[in-house]
N, C-alpha and C positions, 0 to 999 in steps of 0.2 A: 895242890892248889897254887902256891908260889909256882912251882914251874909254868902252869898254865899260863900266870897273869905275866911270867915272864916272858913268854914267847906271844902276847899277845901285844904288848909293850915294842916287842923287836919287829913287829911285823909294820906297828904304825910308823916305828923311825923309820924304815925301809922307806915305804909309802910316801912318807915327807920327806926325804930323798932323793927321790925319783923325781917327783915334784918342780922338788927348789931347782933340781938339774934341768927340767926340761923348760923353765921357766927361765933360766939362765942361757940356756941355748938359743931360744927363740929370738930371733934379730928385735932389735925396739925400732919399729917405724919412726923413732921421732926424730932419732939421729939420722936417717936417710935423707941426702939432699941433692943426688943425682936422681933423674929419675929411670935410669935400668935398673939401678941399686931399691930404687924405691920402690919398682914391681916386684920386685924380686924379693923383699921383704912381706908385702903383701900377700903374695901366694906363697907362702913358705906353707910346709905340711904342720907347721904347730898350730896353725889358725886357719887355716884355706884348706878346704873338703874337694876337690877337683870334681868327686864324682857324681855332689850333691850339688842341684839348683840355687839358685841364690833364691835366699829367705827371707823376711820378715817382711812379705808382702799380701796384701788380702786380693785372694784369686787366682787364676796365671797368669804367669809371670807372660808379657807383652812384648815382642821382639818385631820390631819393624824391619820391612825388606824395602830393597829400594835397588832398581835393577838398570846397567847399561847396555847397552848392545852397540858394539861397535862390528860386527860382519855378520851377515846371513848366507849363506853358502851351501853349493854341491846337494840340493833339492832334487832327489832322486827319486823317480816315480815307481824304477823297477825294484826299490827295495823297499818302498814306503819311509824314508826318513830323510833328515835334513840337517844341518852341522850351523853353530852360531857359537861365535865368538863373546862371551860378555863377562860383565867386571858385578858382579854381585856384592851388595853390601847386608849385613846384619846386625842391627841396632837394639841392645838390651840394656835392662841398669842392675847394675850386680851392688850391693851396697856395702858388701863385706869389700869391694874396690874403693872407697869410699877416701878421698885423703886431702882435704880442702882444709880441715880444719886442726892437722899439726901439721901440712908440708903446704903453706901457701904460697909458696916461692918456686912452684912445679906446676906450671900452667896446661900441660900436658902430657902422656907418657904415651911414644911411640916405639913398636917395636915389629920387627918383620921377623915372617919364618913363621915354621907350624905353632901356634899357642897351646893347641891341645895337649901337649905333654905335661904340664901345669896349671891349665887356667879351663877352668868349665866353658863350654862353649855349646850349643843347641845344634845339633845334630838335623839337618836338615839334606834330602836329597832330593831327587829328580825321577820323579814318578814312571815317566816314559823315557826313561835317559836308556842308550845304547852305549852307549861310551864316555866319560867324563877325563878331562886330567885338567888339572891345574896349570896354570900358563908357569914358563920363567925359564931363560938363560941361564944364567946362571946358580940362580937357587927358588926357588916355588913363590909367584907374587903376590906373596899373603901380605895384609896389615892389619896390625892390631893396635886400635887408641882407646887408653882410658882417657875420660875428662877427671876432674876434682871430685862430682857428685857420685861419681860409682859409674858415669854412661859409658858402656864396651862399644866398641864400632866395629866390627869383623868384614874387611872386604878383600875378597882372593880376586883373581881374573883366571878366566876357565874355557877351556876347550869342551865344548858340548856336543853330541849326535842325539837329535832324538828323533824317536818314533814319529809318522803321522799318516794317520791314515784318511786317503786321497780316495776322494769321487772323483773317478775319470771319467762320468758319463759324458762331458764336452768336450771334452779334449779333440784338440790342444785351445779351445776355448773356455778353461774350468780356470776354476780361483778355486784356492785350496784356505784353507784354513787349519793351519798348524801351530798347537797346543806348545807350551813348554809350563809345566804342573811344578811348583816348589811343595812340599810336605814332610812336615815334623815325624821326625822316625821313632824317637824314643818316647817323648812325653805326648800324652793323648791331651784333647783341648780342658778337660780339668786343671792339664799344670801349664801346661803351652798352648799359647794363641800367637800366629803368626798373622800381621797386618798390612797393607800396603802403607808408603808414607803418605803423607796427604800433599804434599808439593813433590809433583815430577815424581810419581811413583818407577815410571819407565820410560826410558830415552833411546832415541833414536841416534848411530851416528849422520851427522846431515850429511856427508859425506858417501854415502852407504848408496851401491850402485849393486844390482846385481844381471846376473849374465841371463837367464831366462824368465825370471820372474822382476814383476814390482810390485814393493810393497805397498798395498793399498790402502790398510789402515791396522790399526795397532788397537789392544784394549785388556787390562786387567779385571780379575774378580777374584771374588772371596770366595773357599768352600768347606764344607767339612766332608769329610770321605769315614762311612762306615764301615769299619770290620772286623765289630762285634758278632759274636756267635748267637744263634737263639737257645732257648733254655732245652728245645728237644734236642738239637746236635750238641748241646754239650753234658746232656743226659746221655747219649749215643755212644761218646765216647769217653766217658767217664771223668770231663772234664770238671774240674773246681768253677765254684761262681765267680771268683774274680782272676779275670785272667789278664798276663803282663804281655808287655812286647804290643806288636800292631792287634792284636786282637783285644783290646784291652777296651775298646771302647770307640771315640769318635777324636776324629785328627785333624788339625789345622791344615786346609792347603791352601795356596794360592795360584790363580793361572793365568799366566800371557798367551795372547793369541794373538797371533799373524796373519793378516788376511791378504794371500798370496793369488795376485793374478799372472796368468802367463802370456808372455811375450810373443805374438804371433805372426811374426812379420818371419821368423825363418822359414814355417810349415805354409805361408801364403806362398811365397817364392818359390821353397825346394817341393812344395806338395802339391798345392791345390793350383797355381797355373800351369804346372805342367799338364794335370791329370787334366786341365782343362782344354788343354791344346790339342791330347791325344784324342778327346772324348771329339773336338771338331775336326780334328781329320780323320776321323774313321768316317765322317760324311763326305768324304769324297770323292769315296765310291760310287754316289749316287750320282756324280754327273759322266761314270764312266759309260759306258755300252754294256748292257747287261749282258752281254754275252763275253766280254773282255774279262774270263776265268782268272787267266795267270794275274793280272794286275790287282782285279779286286779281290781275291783271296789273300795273296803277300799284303797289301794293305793292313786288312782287320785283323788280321794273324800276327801281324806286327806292332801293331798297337795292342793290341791285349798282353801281348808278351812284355810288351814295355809298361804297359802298364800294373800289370800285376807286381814286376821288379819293383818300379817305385816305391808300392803299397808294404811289400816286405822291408826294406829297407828303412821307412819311416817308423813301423811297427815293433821293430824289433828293441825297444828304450824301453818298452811298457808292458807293465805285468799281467798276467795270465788273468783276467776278472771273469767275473759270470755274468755281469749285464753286457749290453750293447754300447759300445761309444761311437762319437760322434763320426768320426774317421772312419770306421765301417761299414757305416748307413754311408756314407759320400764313396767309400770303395765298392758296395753292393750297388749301388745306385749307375757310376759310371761305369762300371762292368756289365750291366744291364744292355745301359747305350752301346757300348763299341758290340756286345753280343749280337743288340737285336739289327744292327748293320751287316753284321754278319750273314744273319738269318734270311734280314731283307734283299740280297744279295743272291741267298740259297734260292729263295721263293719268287725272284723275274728271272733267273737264269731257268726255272724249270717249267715258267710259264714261256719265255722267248722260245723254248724248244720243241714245245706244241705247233702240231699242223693244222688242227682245225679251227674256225672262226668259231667266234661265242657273241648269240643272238642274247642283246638288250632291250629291254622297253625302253632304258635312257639311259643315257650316260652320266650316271652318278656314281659316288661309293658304294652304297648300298648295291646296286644291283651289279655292278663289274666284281665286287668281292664275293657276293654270295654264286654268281658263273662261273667265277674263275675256281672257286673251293668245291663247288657242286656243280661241276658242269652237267649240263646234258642233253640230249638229243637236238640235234641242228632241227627246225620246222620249217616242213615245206613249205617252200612257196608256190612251188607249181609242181603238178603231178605230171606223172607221163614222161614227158621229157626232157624233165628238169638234169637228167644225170648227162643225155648230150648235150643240154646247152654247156653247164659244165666243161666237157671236154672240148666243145667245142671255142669255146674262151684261152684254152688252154693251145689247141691245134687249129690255126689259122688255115687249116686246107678241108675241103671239100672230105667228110666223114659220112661213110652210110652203114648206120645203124641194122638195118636187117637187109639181109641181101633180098626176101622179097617182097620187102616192102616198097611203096613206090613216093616213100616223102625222101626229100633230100634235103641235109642241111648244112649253109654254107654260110660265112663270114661275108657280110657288104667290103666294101672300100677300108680302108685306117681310118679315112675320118670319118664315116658316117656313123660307127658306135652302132653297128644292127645285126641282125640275124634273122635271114631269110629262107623259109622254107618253102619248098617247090611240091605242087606235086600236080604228077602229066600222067597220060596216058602211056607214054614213052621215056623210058630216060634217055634224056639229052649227056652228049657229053663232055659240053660245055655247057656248065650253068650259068654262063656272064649272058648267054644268048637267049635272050627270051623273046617270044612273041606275041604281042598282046590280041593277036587278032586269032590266036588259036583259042578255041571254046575250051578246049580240054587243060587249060595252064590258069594254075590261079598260083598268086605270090600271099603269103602272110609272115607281115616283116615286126620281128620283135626287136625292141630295142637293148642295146647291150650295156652296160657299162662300161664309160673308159676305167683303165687303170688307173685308182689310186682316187679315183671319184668315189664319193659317200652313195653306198648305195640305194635304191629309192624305193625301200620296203614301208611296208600301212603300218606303223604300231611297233615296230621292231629296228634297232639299229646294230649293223654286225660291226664288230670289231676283229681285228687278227692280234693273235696272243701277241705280236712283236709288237702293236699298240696298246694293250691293257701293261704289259712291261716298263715298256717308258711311261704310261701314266702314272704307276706305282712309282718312278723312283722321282717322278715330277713330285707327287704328291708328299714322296720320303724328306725330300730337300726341303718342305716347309713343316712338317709332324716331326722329325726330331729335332729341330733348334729349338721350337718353341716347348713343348713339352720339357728341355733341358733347362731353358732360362725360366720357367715355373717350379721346376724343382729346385732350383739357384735360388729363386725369390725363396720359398717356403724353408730351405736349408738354413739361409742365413739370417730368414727372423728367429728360426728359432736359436742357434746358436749365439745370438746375439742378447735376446732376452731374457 
């Protein structure tokens, strides 16, 4: 029993030992009157927990963010993200910092370089960050001030890439809108609330120019992000009710947003007047001779080729998407035009190279397009001997149709535009010599057509394929311009709107 009480005796001195020593060690903040010396005592491992929150406050603990932006940059459409330069601040009150009231002579403690190797600090990252690093020359441009009262200020300056994901349905007439998310990693919003300040939560530099976009307006918000488990998936997997880390519950975020429009004066110049220039000379075929092959083919074949060039060269910046943008509805649209020039082209070259006339009730669109696609049978006009008068338009000399028959048919004078048929008891053989005093000779004189005179049919007007041809590219030279300046007008309300 002595022994017992003996070794129970040696074990308290130990105990108060230890004690007096560790109490002896611990620096006295009172004599501190520098203030490195004075931080330094403060976080010492005798009194300062690094890995524990600051305490004796009712809630979570409330850490104001307060954000600069001095460069927005390299807005890349084909990787979906975009790079900014900014100075982040972090505003908490630790009150275990607390030193106003035995070091009043230390109006402030400033100190650079990482803090976290001794001083608790809230652990906040960037939700759609790609890359992050800390700015600095020479050594990383961290600050860290306490005030008197316990308030910590934490402001780094930091190289950013983040994520954003871009509707290019206008493009290059789209305004983007790109995110940059702050959110609390370790403490869920029971112990961490993360706020904006209320004056100048985020700043612009006024200086801040950028190379394809401008900034159009700017704006913060508060959110909380869930990702807590439900009670079936973590029955699933045989998770515990309370769980740590990000699944632990619901977490403080907050987000900047950039409302990013783009700069459209390079794709006006390098894109869209071009295409608009090829798109008008591909009409300029229609004032050629539609039989003139070699020139209107090299024409359309060269503008297509030129222009499809452009189209790849502009397209190749922009990522693979599944809708439609606006740049290839304008490249399906004038590929249309220089095509259907083409076409048009195709179709008076193959009406120019038709022989026969095609009979109209009028010379409209409707009835020359529906002849020219459906042609069909010429209608007589006169039977019988409609196929010498014919040739006989054709061969200005005296033709006889049946050798015994006894009509003859011969051509009047040049000017008199007739066709005179004979017929005698005899053939004469000269038909200029007639005599009116023979009973046996009668003349019946039909009138001819001059060349190039309309001719003078009841209810029908003939045309020659080589005039339905120039009609079409008469009629082309006013159907694609304006049709082109209607899809212009409709293009750019809506890409405007």
């Amino acid at each position: 029993m002595a022994r017992l009480l003996v070794a129970c005796l040696l074990l308290l001195h130990i105990a108060h030992a230890k004690e007096t020593l560790t109490e002896t060690n611990c620096p006295d903040i009172r004599k501190s009157n520098m203030a490195t010396e004075l931080l330094n005592d403060l976080v010492a491992p005798c009194r300062y927990d690094q890995w524990a929150p600051p305490g004796n406050r009712s809630g979570p603990l409330q850490v104001g963010v307060r954000m600069h932006v001095y460069f927005l940059g390299a807005i890349e459409a084909q990787s979906l993200q975009f790079t900014a330069h900014i100075l982040l601040r972090l505003r908490w009150v630790d009150p275990r910092l607390e030193y106003k009231s035995f070091a009043p002579g230390v109006p402030l403690v400033v100190r650079e370089g990482a803090p976290r190797d001794r001083l608790w600090t809230p652990h906040v990252y960037l939700v759609n960050e790609q890359e992050s690093v800390v700015m600095g020359a020479d050594k990383k441009d961290v600050l860290l001030t306490v005030e008197p009262d316990g308030t910590v200020v934490l402001s780094a300056r930091m190289k950013v890439t983040l994520f954003c994901l871009m509707n290019l349905q206008k493009f290059p007439f789209d305004q983007q809108q790109c995110p940059l998310v702050l959110e609390s990693w370790t403490h869920n919003s029971s112990d961490l609330n993360l706020f904006w300040e209320s004056d100048s939560p985020v700043t612009v530099n006024r200086d801040l120019h950028l190379t394809e976009y401008r900034l159009v307006n700017m704006w913060s918000n508060f959110s909380v992000a869930n990702y807590s488990l439900t009670a079936d998936v973590r029955t699933a997997f045989g998770l515990q009710s309370r769980l740590y880390g990000k699944f632990g519950g619901n977490y403080s975020a907050l987000t900047v947003r950039f409302d990013l429009a783009r700069e459209v004066g390079h794709y006006i110049m390098d894109y869209f007047v071009p295409s608009i220039l090829l798109v008008v000379v591909s009409w300029v075929s229609f004032w050629l001779d539609p039989n003139a092959v070699p020139g209107r083919t090299t024409l359309g074949t060269s503008t297509m080729l030129t222009f499809i060039t452009l189209t790849r060269n502009t397209g190749s910046s922009l990522p693979k998407v599944s809708y439609i943008k606006a740049t290839e509805i304008w490249f399906i649209v004038c590929t249309a035009f220089i095509f259907g020039s083409l076409v048009e082209f195709a179709f008076v070259n193959t009406i120019w190279r038709r022989k026969k006339n095609v009979e109209l009730k009028k010379v409209n669109s409707k009835y020359i397009l529906k002849s020219t696609l459906t042609p069909q049978m010429s209608r007589k006009q006169f039977s019988g001997s409609s196929a010498s008068i014919d040739r006989c338009q054709s061969w200005p000399t005296v033709v006889q149709t049946d050798s015994n028959s006894e009509l003859k048919f011969y051509l009047g004078p040049s000017d008199s535009n007739t066709l005179t048929v004979n017929s005698m008891d005899s053939v004469r053989t000269d038909p200029n010599v007639t005599s009116k005093e023979d009973p046996g000779y009668t003349d019946l004189v039909i009138p001819v057509p001059a060349p190039g005179a309309p001719p003078d049919n009841i209810g029908f007007t003939t045309m020659t394929p080589q005039q339905i041809a120039q009609w079409i590219d008469r009629r082309s030279r006013v159907f694609f311009p304006a049709a082109f300046i209607l899809f212009n007008i409709l293009y750019w309300g809506f890409v405007w709107i």
